[in-house]
C-alpha positions as CSV (number, residue, x, y, z in Angstrom):
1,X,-102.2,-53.8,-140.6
2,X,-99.9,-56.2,-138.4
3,X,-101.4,-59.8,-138.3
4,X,-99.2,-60.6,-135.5
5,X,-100.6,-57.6,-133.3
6,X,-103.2,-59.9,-131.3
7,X,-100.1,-62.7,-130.8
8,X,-97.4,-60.2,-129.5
9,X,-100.4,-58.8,-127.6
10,X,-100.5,-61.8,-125.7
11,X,-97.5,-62.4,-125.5
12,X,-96.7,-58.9,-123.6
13,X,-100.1,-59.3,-121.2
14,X,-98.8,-63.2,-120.4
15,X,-94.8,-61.3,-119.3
16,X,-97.0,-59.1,-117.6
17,X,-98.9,-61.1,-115.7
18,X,-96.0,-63.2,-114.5
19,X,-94.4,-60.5,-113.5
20,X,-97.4,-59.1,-111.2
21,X,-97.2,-62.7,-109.9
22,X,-93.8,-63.0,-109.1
23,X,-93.8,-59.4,-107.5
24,X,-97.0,-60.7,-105.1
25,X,-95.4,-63.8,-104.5
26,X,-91.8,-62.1,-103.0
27,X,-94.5,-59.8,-101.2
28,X,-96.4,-62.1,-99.7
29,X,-93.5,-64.9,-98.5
30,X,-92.3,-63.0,-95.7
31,X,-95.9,-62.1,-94.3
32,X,-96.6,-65.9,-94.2
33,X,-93.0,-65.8,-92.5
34,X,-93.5,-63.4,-90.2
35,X,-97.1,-65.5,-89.0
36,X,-94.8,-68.3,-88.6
37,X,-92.3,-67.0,-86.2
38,X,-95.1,-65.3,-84.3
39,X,-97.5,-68.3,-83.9
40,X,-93.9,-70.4,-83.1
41,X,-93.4,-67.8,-80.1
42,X,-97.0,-67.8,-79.1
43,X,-97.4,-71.1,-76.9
44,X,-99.8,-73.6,-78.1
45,X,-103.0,-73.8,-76.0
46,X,-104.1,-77.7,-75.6
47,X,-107.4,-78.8,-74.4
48,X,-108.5,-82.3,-73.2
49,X,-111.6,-83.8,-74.2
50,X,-113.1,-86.4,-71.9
51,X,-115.1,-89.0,-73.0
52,X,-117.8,-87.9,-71.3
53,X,-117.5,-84.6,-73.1
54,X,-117.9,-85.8,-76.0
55,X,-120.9,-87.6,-75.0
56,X,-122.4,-84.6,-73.5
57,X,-121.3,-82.9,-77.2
58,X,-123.4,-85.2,-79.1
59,X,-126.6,-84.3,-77.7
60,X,-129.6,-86.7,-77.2
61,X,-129.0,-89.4,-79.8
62,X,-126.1,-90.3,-77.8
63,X,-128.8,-91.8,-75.4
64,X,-129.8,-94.0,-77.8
65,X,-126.7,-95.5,-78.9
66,X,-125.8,-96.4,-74.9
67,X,-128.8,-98.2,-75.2
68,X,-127.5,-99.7,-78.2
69,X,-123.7,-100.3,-76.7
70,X,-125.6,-101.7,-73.5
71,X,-127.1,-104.2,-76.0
72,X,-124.9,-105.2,-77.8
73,X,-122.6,-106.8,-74.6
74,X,-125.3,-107.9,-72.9
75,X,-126.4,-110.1,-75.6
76,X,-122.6,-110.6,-76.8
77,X,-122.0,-112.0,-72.9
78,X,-125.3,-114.3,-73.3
79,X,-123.8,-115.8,-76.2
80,X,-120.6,-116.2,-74.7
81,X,-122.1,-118.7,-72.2
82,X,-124.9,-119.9,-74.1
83,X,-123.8,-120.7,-77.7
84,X,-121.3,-123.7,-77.0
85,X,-121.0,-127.0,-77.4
86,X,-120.6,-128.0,-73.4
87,X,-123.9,-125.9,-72.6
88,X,-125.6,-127.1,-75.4
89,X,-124.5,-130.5,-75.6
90,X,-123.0,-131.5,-72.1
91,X,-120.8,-134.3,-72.4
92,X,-121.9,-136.0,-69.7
93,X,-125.2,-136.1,-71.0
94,X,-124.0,-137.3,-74.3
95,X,-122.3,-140.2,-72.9
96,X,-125.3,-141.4,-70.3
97,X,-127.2,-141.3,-73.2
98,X,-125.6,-143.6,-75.4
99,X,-125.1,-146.0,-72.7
100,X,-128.7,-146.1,-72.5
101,X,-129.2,-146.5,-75.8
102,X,-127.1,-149.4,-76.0
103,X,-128.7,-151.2,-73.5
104,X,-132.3,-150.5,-75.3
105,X,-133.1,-148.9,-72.1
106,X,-135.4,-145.9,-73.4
107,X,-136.8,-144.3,-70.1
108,X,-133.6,-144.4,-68.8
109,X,-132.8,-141.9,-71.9
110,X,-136.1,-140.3,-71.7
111,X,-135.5,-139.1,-68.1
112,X,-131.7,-138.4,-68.6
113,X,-133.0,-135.8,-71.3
114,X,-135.7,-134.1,-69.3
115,X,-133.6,-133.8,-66.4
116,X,-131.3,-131.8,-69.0
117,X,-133.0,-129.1,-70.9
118,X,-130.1,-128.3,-72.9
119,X,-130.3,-128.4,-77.0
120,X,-129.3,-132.1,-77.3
121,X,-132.0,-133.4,-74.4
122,X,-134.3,-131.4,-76.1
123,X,-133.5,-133.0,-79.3
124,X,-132.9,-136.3,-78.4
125,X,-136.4,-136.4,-76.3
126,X,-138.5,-135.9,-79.7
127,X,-136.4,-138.4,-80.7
128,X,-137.3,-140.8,-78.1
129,X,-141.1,-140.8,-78.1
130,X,-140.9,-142.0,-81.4
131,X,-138.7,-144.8,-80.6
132,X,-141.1,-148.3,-81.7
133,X,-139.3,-151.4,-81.1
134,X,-141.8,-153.4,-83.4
135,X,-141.1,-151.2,-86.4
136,X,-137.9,-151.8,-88.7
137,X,-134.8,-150.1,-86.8
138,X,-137.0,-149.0,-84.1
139,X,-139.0,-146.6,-86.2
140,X,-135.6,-144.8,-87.3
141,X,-136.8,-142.6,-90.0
142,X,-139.6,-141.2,-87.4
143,X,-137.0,-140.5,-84.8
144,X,-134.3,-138.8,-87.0
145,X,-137.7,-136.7,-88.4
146,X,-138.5,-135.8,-85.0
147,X,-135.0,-135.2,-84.1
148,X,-134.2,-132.8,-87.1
149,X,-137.8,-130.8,-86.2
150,X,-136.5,-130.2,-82.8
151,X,-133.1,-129.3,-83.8
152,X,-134.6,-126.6,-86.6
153,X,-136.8,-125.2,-83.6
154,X,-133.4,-124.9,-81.0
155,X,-131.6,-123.1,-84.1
156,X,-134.1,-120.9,-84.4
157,X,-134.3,-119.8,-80.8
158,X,-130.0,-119.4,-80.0
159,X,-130.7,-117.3,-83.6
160,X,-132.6,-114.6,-82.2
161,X,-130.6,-113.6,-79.5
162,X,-127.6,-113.7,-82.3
163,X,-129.5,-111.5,-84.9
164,X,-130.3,-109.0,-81.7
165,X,-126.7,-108.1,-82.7
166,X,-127.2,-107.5,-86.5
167,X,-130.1,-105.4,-85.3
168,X,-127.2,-103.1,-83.0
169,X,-124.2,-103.3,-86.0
170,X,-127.1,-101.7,-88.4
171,X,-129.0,-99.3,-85.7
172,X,-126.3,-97.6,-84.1
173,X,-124.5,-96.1,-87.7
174,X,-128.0,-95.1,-88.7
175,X,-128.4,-93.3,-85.6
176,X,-125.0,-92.0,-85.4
177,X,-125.4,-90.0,-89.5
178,X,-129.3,-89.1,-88.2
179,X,-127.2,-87.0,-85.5
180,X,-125.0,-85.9,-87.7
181,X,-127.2,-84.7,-90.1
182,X,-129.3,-82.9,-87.8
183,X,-125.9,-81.2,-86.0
184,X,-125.2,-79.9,-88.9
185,X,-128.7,-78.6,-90.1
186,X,-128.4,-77.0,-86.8
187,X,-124.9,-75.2,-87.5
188,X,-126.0,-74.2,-90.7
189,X,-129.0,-72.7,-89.0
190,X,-127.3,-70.6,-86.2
191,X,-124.6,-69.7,-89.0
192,X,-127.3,-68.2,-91.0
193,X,-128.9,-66.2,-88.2
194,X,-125.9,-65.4,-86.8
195,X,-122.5,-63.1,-87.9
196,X,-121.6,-65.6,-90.5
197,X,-118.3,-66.7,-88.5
198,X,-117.2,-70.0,-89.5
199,X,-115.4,-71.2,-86.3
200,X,-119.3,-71.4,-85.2
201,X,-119.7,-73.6,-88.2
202,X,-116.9,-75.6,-87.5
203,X,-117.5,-75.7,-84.2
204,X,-121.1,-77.3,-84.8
205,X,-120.1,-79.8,-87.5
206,X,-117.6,-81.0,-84.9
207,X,-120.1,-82.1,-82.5
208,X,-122.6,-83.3,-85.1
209,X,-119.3,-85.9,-85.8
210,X,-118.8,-86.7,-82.7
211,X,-122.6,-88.8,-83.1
212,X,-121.3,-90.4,-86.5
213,X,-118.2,-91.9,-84.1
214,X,-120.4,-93.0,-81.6
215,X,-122.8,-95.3,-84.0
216,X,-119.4,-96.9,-85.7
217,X,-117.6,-97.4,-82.3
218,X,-120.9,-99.4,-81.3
219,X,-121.6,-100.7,-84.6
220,X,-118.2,-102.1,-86.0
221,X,-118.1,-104.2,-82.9
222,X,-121.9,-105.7,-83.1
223,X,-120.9,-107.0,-86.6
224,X,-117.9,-109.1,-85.9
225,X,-120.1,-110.6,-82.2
226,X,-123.2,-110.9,-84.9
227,X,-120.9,-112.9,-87.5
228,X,-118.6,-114.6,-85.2
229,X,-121.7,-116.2,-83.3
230,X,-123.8,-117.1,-85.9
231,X,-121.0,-119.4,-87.3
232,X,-120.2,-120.3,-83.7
233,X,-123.9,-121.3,-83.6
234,X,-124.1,-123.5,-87.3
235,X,-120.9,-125.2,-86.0
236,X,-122.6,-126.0,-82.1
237,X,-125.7,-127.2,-84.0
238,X,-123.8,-129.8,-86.3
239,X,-122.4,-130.9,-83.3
240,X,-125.6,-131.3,-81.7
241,X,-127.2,-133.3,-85.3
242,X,-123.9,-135.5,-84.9
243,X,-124.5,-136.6,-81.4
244,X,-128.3,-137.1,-81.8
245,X,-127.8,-139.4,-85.2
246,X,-125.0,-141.4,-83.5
247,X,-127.6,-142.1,-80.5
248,X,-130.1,-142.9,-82.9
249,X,-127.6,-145.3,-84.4
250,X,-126.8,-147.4,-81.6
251,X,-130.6,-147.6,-80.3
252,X,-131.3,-149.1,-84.0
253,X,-128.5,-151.6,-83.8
254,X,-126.5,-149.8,-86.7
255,X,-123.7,-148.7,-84.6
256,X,-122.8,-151.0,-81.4
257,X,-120.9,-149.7,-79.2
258,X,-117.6,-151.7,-77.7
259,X,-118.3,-153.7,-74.6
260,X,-122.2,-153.3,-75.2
261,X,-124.2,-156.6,-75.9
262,X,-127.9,-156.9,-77.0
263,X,-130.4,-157.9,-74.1
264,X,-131.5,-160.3,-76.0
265,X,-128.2,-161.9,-76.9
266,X,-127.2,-161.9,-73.8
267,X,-129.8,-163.4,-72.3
268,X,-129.1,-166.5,-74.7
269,X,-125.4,-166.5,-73.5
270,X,-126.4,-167.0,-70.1
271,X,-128.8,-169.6,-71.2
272,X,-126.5,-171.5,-73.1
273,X,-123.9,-171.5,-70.3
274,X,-126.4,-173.0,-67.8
């Protein structure tokens, strides 16, 4: 009995099989040649896709995410013209105020701050009606609690029109896969109870897709609006803290500011002159 049988066996099957290969190979080369020159001949047949098409394509969840796109720039153009520091803290306001302040003249501040309801007349009139003259610093520590209540409260508020946008950048992808997932249930369904062709399949996980684009094209925005105002926001809010202690300051004689003179020094000036 040969031991090496089983090896030169293999040997002959693996020759063989390369040969069969190589044989199928030289066979099959100029067929895939041949589809080539005739699909080069054949000219190519191009369809455009509107937009709208594909919104029609991607069935009724595209609904929801307009709603979702309409949102997201309505509450992106809010921001715009809401969250900064000249609508929120108005210069001119700023400046009155201090003036007032420096002159100890409270209800001149007071009314300046009502007149205004932006963030820093909100803030700066809890300030004020704790404003005691016969307490140490004019009852600073009462005003700057008031001040920072207020200030937490008008945070709070700008914030929920900002998170409206984290609530669009996480909605519309969730949306956008649900589609998707149901298209392609639905594919798989007419596939089954159909022929079995697979362009149908194709065909149907194309438009289930087409939802999945849809929920990131309105959802990639939202996030950067949702992270670009919310820093916007912390930054307009520090301003608005910086303003109020600095008006706080001068009222309690801590900061004076150049040209301004205490009434009551004054008034001993003029005495002393006469």
């Amino acid at each position: 009995m040969n031991r090496h049988l089983p090896f030169q066996t293999s040997r002959y099957a693996a020759a063989l099989l390369s040969l069969f290969l190589a044989m199928h190979a030289f066979a099959v080369i100029p067929a895939f040649s041949q589809d080539e020159t005739v699909a080069a001949e054949q000219p190519e047949l191009t369809q455009s896709v509107s937009a709208l098409d594909l919104y029609n394509q991607g069935g009724a969840f595209m609904h929801i995410l307009l709603v979702c796109s309409i949102g997201t720039i309505a509450v992106a153009v809010y921001c715009f013209v809401q969250v900064s520091a000249k609508k929120m803290a108005p210069p001119t306001l700023v400046d009155q105020v201090n003036s007032a302040m420096a002159a100890k003249d409270v209800n001149t501040a007071y009314s300046a701050c009502q007149s205004n309801p932006s963030s820093y007349g909100k803030v700066m009139t809890g300030a004020l009606l704790k404003v005691n003259f016969d307490r140490d610093l004019s009852n600073k520590a009462s005003m700057m609690d008031a001040a920072a209540e207020v200030l937490d409260e008008e945070e709070h508020r700008q914030m929920v029109w900002v998170n409206y946008l984290n609530i669009f950048a996480t909605l519309a992808p969730m949306v956008g896969l649900l589609g998707t997932v149901w298209g392609m249930i639905e594919a798989f369904d007419k596939l089954a109870t159909t022929s079995g062709d697979p362009k149908q399949l194709a065909g149907g996980i194309k438009i289930a897709m087409v939802t999945t684009a849809g929920g990131l094209i309105v959802g990639i925005p939202a996030m950067f609006f949702y992270f670009f105002f919310r820093d916007r926001l912390q930054g307009v809010m520090t301003t608005v803290q910086k303003h109020a202690s600095f008006a706080i300051d001068i009222l309690s004689g801590e900061i004076r500011l150049q040209g301004s003179e205490e009434p009551a020094a004054a008034a001993e000036q003029e005495s002393a002159g006469e």
